[in-house]
PADRENMAR-151189 format. One line per field, with one value per residue (C-alpha): residue number from 0; x, y, z; residue in three letters. Coordinates in steps of 0.02 Angstrom, whole numbers, plus 50000, padded with zeros to 5 digits. Each point is the difference from the previous one (the first is absolute). Example, Ala and Ser with C-alpha at 12.3 -4.5 7.8 and 13.67 -1.06 7.14 Angstrom:
BEGIN
lumdren = (0 1);
px = (50615 50069);
py = (49775 50172);
pz = (50390 49967);
zapa = (ALA SER);
//
This chain:
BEGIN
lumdren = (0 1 2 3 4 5 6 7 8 9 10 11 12 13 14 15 16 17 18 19 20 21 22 23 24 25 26 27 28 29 30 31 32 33 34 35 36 37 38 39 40 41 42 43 44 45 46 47 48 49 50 51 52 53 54 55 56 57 58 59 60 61 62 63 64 65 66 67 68 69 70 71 72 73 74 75 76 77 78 79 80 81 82 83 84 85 86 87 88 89 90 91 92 93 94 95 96 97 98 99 100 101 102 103 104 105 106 107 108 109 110 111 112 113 114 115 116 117 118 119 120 121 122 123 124 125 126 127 128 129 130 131 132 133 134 135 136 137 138 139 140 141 142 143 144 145 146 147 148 149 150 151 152 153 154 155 156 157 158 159 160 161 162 163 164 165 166 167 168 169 170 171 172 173 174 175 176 177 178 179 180 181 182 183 184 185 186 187 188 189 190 191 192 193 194 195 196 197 198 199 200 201 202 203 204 205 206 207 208 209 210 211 212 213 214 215 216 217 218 219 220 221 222 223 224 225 226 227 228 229 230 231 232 233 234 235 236 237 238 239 240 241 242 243 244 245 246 247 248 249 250 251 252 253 254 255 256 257 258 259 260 261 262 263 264 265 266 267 268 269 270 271 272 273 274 275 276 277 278 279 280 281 282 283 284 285 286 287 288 289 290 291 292 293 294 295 296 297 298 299 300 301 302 303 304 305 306 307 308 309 310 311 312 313 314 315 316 317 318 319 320 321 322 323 324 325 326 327 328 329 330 331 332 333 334 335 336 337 338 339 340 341 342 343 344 345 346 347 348 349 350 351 352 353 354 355 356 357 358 359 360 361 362 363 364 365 366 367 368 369 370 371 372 373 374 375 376 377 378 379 380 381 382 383 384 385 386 387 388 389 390 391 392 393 394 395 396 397 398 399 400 401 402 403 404 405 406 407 408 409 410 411 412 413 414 415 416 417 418 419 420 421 422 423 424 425 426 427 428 429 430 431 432 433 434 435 436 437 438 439 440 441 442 443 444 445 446 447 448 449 450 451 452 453 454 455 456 457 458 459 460 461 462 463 464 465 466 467 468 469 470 471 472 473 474 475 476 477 478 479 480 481 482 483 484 485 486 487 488 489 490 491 492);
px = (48904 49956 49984 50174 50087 49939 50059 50177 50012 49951 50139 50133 49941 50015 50138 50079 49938 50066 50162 50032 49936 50100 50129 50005 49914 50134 50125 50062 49871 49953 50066 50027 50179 50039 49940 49921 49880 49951 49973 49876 49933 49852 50007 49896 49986 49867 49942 50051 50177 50091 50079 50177 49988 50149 49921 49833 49932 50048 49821 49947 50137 49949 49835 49983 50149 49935 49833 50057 50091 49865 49889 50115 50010 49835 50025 50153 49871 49893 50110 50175 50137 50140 49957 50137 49953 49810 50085 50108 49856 49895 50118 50045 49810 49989 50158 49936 49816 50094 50080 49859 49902 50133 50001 49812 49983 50155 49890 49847 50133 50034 49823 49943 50166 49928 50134 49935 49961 50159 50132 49923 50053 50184 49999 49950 50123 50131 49985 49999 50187 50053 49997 50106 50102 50087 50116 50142 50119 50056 50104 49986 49836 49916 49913 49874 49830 49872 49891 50149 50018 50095 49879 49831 49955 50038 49921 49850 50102 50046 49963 49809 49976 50118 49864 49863 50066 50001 49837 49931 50082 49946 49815 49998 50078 49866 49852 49897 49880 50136 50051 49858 49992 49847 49905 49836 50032 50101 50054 50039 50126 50064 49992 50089 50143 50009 50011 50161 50091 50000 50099 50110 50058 49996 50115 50196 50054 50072 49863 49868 50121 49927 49816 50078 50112 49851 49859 50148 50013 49803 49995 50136 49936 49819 50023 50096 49848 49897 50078 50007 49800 49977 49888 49929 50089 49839 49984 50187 49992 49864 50051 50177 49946 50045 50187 49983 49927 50139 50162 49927 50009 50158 50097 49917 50072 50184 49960 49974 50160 50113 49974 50013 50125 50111 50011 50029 50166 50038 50077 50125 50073 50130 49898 50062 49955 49905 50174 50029 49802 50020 50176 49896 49862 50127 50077 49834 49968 50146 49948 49842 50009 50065 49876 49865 50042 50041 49829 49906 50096 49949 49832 49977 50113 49892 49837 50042 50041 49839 49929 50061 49989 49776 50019 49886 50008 49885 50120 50149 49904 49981 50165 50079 49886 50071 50152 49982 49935 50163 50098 49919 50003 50178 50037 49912 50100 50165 49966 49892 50162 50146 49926 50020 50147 49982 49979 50064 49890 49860 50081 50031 49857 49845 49874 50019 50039 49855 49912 50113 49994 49826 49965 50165 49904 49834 50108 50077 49857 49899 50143 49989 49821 50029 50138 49874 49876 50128 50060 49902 50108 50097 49847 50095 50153 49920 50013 50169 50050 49904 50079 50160 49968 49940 50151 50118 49899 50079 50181 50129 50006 49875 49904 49926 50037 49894 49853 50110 50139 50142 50154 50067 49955 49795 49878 49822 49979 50129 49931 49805 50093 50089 49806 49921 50168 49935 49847 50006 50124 49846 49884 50095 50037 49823 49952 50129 49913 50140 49960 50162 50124 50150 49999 50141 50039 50140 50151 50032 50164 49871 50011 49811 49999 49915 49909 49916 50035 49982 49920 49823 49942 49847 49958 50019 49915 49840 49994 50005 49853 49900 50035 49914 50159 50002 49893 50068 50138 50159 50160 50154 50180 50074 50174 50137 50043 50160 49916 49817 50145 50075 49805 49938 50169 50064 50166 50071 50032);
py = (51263 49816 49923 50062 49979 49831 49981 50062 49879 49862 50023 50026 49836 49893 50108 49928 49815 50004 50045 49863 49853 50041 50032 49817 49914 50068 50108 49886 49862 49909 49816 49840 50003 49903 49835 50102 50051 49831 49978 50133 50024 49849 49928 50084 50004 50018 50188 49988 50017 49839 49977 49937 50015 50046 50154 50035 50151 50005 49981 50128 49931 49824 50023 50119 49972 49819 50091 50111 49856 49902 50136 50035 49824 49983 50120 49874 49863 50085 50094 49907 50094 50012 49970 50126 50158 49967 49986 50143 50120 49939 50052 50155 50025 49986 50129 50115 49996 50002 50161 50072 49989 50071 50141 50032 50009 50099 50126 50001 50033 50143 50066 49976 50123 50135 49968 50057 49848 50055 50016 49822 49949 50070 49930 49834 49997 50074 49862 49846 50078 49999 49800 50029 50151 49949 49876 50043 49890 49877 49883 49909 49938 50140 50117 49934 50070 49987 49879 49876 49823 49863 49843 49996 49929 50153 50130 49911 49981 50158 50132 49994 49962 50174 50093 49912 50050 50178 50017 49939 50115 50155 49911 50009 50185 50064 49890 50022 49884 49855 50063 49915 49851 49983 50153 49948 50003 49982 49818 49943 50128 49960 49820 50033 50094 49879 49848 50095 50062 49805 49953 50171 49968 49796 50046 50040 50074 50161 50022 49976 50113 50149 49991 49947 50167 50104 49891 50042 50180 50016 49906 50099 50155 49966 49909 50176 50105 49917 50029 50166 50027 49871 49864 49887 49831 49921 50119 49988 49832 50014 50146 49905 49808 49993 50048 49877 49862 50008 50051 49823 49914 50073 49931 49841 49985 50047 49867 49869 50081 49980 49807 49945 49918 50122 50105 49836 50016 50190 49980 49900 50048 50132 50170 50138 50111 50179 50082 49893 50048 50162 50014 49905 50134 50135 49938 49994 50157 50067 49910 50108 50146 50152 50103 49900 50036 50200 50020 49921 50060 50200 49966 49906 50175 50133 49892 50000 50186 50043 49872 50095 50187 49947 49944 49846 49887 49872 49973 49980 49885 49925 49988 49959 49864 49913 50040 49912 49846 50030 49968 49823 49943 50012 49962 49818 49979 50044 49870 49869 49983 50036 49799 49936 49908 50066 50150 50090 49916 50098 50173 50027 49942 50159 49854 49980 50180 50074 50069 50146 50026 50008 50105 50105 50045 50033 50153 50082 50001 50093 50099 50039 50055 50121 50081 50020 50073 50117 50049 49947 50085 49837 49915 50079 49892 49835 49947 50004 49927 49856 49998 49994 49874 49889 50024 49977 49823 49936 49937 49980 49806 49882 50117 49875 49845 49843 49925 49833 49911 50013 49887 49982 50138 49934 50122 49978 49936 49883 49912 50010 49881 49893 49983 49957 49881 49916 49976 49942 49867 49941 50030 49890 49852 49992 49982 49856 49924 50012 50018 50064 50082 50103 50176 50101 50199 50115 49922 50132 50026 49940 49831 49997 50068 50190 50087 49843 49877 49808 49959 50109 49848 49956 50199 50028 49840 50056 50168 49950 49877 50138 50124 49884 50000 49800 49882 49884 50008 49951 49938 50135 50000 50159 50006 50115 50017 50124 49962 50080 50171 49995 49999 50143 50118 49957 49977 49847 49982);
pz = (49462 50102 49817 49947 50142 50008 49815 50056 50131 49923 49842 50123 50088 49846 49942 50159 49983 49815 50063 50141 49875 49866 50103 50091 49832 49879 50064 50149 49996 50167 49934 50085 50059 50142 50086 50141 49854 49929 50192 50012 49835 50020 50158 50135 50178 50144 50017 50225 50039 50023 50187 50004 49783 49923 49937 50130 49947 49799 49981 49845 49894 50029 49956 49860 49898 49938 50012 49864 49928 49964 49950 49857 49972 49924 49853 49966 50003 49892 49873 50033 49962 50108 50183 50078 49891 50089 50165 49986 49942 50145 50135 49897 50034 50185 50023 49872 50089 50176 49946 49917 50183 50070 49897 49981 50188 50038 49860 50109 50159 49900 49970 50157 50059 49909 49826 49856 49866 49891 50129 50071 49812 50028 50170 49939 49864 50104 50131 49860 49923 50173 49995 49853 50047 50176 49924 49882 49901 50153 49865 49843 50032 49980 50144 50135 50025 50125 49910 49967 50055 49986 49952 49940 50157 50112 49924 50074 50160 49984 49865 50006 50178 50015 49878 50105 50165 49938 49931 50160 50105 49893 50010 50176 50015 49880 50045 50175 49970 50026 50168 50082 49964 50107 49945 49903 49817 49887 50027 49812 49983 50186 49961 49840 50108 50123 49845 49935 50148 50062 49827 50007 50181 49946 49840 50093 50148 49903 49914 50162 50071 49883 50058 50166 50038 49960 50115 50140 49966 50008 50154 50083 49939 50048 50161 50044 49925 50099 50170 49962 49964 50112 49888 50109 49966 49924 49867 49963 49970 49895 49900 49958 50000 49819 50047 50147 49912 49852 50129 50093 49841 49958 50180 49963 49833 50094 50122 49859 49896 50152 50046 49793 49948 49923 50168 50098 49964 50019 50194 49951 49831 49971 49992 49899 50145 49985 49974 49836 49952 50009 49905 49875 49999 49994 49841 49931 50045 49927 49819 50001 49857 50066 49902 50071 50154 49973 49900 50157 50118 49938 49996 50181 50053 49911 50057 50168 50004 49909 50133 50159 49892 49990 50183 49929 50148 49940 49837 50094 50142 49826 49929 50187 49992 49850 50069 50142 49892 49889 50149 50063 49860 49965 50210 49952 49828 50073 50169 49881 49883 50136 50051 49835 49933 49815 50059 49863 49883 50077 50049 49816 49925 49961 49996 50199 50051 49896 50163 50018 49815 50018 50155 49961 49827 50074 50120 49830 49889 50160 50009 49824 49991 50162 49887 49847 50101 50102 49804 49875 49888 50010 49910 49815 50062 50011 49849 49968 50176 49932 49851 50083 50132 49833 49910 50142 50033 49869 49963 49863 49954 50108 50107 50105 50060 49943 50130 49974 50088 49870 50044 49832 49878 49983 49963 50042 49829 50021 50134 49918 49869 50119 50098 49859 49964 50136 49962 49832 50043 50114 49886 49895 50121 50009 49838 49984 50148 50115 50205 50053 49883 50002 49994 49946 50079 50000 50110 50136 50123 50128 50120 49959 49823 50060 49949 49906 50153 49957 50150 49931 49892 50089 50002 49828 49942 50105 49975 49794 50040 50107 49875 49850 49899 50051 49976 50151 50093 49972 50099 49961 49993 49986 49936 49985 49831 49933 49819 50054 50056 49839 49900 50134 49970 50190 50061 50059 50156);
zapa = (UNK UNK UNK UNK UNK UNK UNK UNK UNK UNK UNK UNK UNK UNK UNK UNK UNK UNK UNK UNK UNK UNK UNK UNK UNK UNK UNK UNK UNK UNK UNK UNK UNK UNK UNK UNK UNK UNK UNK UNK UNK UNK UNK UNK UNK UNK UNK UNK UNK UNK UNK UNK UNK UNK UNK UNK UNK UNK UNK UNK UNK UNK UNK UNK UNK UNK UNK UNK UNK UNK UNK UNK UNK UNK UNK UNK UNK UNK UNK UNK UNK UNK UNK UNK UNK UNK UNK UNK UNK UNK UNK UNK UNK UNK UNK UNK UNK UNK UNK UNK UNK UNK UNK UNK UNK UNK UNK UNK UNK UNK UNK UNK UNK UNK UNK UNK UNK UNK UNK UNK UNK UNK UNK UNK UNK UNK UNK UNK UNK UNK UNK UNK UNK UNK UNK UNK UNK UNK UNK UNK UNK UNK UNK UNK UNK UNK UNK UNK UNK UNK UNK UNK UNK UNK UNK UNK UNK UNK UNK UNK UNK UNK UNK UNK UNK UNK UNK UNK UNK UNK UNK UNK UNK UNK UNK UNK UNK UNK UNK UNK UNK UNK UNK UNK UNK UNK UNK UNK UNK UNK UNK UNK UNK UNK UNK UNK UNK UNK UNK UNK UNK UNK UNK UNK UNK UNK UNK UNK UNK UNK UNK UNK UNK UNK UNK UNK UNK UNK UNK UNK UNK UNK UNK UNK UNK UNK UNK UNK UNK UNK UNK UNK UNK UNK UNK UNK UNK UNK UNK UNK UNK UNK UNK UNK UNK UNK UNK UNK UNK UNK UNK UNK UNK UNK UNK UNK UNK UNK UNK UNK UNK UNK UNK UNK UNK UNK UNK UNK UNK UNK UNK UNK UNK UNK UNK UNK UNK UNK UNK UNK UNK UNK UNK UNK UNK UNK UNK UNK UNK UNK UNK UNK UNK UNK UNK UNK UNK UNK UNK UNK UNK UNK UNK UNK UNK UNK UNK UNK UNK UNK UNK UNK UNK UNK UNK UNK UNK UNK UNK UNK UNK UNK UNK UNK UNK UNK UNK UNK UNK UNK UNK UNK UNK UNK UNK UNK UNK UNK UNK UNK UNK UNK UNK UNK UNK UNK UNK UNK UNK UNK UNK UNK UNK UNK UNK UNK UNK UNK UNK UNK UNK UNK UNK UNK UNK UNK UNK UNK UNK UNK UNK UNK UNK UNK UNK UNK UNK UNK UNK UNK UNK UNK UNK UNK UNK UNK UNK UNK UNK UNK UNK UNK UNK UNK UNK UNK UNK UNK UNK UNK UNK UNK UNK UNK UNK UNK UNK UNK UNK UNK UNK UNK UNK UNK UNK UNK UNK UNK UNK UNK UNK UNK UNK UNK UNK UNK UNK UNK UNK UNK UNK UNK UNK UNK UNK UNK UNK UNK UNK UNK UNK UNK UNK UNK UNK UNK UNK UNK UNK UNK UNK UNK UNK UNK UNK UNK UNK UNK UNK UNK UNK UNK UNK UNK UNK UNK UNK UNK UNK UNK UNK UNK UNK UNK UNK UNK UNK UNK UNK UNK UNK UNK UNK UNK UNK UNK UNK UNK UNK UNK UNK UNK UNK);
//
C-alpha cells in the first residue's frame, strides 16, 4: 500500500509540473516583454535590503531571476540556439517546481489530517483548477488566473514568492520540530527554514504578508493559550521563538519598505483613499465566476454544519484559525494599497492578492473533506464535479490571457521575435566592429517608447554581455521605428 501510494503521488506531482511548464513554455510563454525585464533579467543585486532603495526589500527577484538567467545561459553557450526559448523554459521551471512544492506539501497536510491518499489526489487537483476556475471571461483578453502576471519579472516578484510564502506556512502548521528554534536538533532543516523565510518575507510586501498574517494569528492565538494554562514566559518564548524571530524580521523589513524611495512620497501625493480601494475590490469581486463562488460557497456551508453536527472543536479551532489569518491578510492588502497612488493597478491584480486565494482555499478543501467523511456517499460524485469544474475552466475563444504586456496586438511570440530583433542587430554591429550602433524597436504612443523604453540601453547592452550572447559590450541607441511595427504585425501609433 506505501509503494503504491507513493507511485500515485508521485504521477500526480509530475502530472502537475508537466502542466505548469507547458503551460508558461508553450501555451502563454513567460517572454521578455517590457524594459523592466531587460532590467531584471541579468543584472543582480545584494541579497540585504537596500535602505532608502527605490525598491528595499525586492530581494528574491533581484537575486534569482538573473540567477536563473544565467543558468540557462550556459546551455545557450554550449548548444546556441535561440537565447529566449532557454530563458523562457528556465523560469517556466522555477514556477512549475514552485507549484509542485506547493502541492506536494499541501498532500502531506492532507495525510497527516487523517485524508485518505485518493481524496488527497481530488483535493490536490481540486485546489490547482481553482487557480483556473475563479476567473471568467473579464474581456477580450481572455480570463485571469491566479498564477498570472504581467512581466516576466514579477512572477519572481510575485508569483513564486506567493507559492513560496504558502508552502512555508503549511511547513510550519504541520512541522513541530521548527517551532523551536532552539530545541537540540534538527538544525539543517531549521536552518533551511530560516534561509527561505528571509527571501519569502525579502520578496514583496503582499507576498510577506502571506507567511506574515499567519505568524500573527499564531502569536495571537498562542500568546492567549498561554495565559490561559499559564506557561511561564520563558518557556513561551522558547516554544514560539521561530514565530518571534521571523514576525521581527518581518517589521524590520516594513521599517526598511516605509523609508524607500517609493513610499517617500506617499504623504504628499493624491491618495485614492480606502473608499476608492475597496470600490476597486468590490468590482473585482463582482468579476469572480458565479459558479465558483456557488460551488465553494456549498461546500464551506455543508462543512461547517458537518463541523458543528461532530461537535469537532479542534477542526473548527482549526478552520477559525485560518480564518482569522484570511482576515489580516486582506486588513493589510486593503490599508497597504488604500496608500498607493496606482492603486488600482494592485487591487485588481491575483498576483498581489494571492493570500486570500490561498488561505480562502485551504478553508474549502477542509470543508470539503468534513463533507466526504460526514457522507461518503458523495465520494461517487467526485468525479464528475471535477469534470465540471475542468470544463467550465475553460472559455470560448482565448481562454486566458497571455503572461505578457500586450499594447498593440503582440503575442508572446511576437515579442520573442522582436527580443531576439534586438539582439541580432547587436550581434551584428559587432561583427562589423561597430562600438555603438543604432537599434531599431517598435515605435510606441509612449513619451519614452514603453514598454521597450529608450532610456534601457546600458541595461540591455549588459545584460547581453552577462548573458554570453556578447562578446563585449557595446554602446546602444534604441530607436523608434513604425517600419520594425509594420515587420512584427503592430499598429501604428
Amino acid at each position: 500500500m506505501v509503494r503504491r501510494e507513493k507511485s500515485i503521488r508521485f504521477v500526480l506531482l509530475f502530472c502537475v509540473f508537466l502542466f505548469i511548464l507547458v503551460f508558461f513554455t508553450k501555451v502563454h510563454p513567460i517572454v521578455i516583454s517590457t524594459t523592466d525585464d531587460y532590467f531584471g533579467f541579468a543584472n543582480h543585486r545584494q541579497v540585504l535590503p537596500t535602505w532608502r532603495g527605490s525598491e528595499p526589500i525586492r530581494v528574491f527577484g533581484a537575486v534569482f531571476l538573473p540567477l536563473v538567467s544565467q543558468v540557462m545561459s550556459l546551455f545557450y553557450r554550449v548548444f546556441g540556439g535561440n537565447l529566449f526559448d532557454y530563458l523562457t523554459f528556465g523560469w517556466a521551471l522555477c514556477v512549475a517546481g514552485a507549484m509542485t512544492g506547493l502541492t506536494a506539501v499541501l498532500y502531506c497536510l492532507f495525510r497527516k489530517a487523517g485524508v485518505s491518499p485518493l481524496l488527497a489526489c481530488v483535493g490536490l487537483v481540486f485546489f490547482l483548477l481553482m487557480h483556473f476556475w475563479i476567473f471568467k471571461k473579464q474581456g477580450q483578453d481572455g480570463n485571469t488566473y491566479m498564477l498570472h502576471s504581467v512581466y516576466a519579472c514579477t512572477y519572481f516578484i510575485y508569483v513564486i514568492p506567493n507559492l513560496l510564502n504558502a508552502i512555508l506556512v503549511l511547513w510550519l502548521h504541520s512541522d513541530k520540530d521548527l517551532h523551536d528554534l532552539f530545541k537540540p536538533g534538527k538544525y539543517l532543516k531549521k536552518s533551511l527554514f530560516v534561509f527561505a523565510a528571509y527571501f519569502c518575507i525579502h520578496s514583496n510586501i503582499w507576498a510577506g504578508a502571506i507567511l506574515a498574517s499567519y505568524l500573527g494569528m499564531r502569536l495571537i492565538t498562542d500568546i492567549i493559550s498561554g495565559i490561559r494554562t499559564k506557561v511561564p514566559f520563558g518557556k513561551w518564548i522558547h516554544s514560539n521563538s521561530t514565530i518571534l524571530l521571523l514576525i521581527l524580521m518581518w517589521l524590520v523589513s516594513q521599517v526598511f519598505e516605509m523609508n524607500g524611495q517609493r513610499a517617500a512620497g506617499i504623504g504628499q501625493s493624491a491618495l485614492g483613499g480606502l473608499s476608492g480601494v475597496l470600490k476597486t475590490a468590490m468590482d473585482t469581486f463582482g468579476k469572480v465566476n458565479l459558479r465558483y463562488i456557488f460551488f465553494c460557497g456549498i461546500i464551506v456551508v455543508g462543512g461547517m454544519i458537518a463541523f458543528f453536527a461532530r461537535r469537532d472543536k479542534g477542526t473548527l479551532s482549526g478552520i477559525g484559525k485560518l480564518f482569522f489569518a484570511l482576515v489580516l491578510f486582506i486588513v493589510y492588502f486593503l490599508l497597504s494599497c488604500s496608500k498607493l497612488q496606482q492603486y488600482n493597478e494592485y487591487v485588481v491584480r491575483p498576483d498581489v492578492f494571492y493570500g486570500a486565494f490561498f488561505f480562502g482555499s485551504l478553508i474549502v478543501l477542509l470543508c470539503l473533506f468534513e463533507l466526504m467523511r460526514r457522507f461518503p456517499i458523495g465520494k461517487l460524485v467526485l468525479p464528475l464535479a471535477l469534470l465540471f469544474v475542468l470544463v467550465d475552466c475553460n472559455s470560448m475563444g482565448k481562454a486566458y490571457q497571455d503572461s505578457v504586456v500586450n499594447k498593440l496586438g503582440e503575442t508572446a511570440e511576437t515579442h520573442s521575435r522582436i527580443n531576439q530583433d534586438i539582439l541580432l542587430q547587436m550581434q551584428q554591429a559587432e561583427a562589423d566592429g561597430l562600438k555603438e550602433a543604432k537599434i531599431y524597436v517598435p515605435a510606441y504612443n509612449h513619451p519614452e517608447n514603453w514598454p521597450y523604453a529608450t532610456y534601457a540601453t546600458e541595461q540591455i547592452s549588459k545584460g547581453f554581455y552577462k548573458l554570453g550572447a556578447m562578446k563585449e559590450e557595446i554602446y546602444i541607441e534604441l530607436v523608434p521605428d513604425p517600419e520594425k511595427n509594420k515587420e512584427f504585425g503592430l499598429d501604428v501609433p
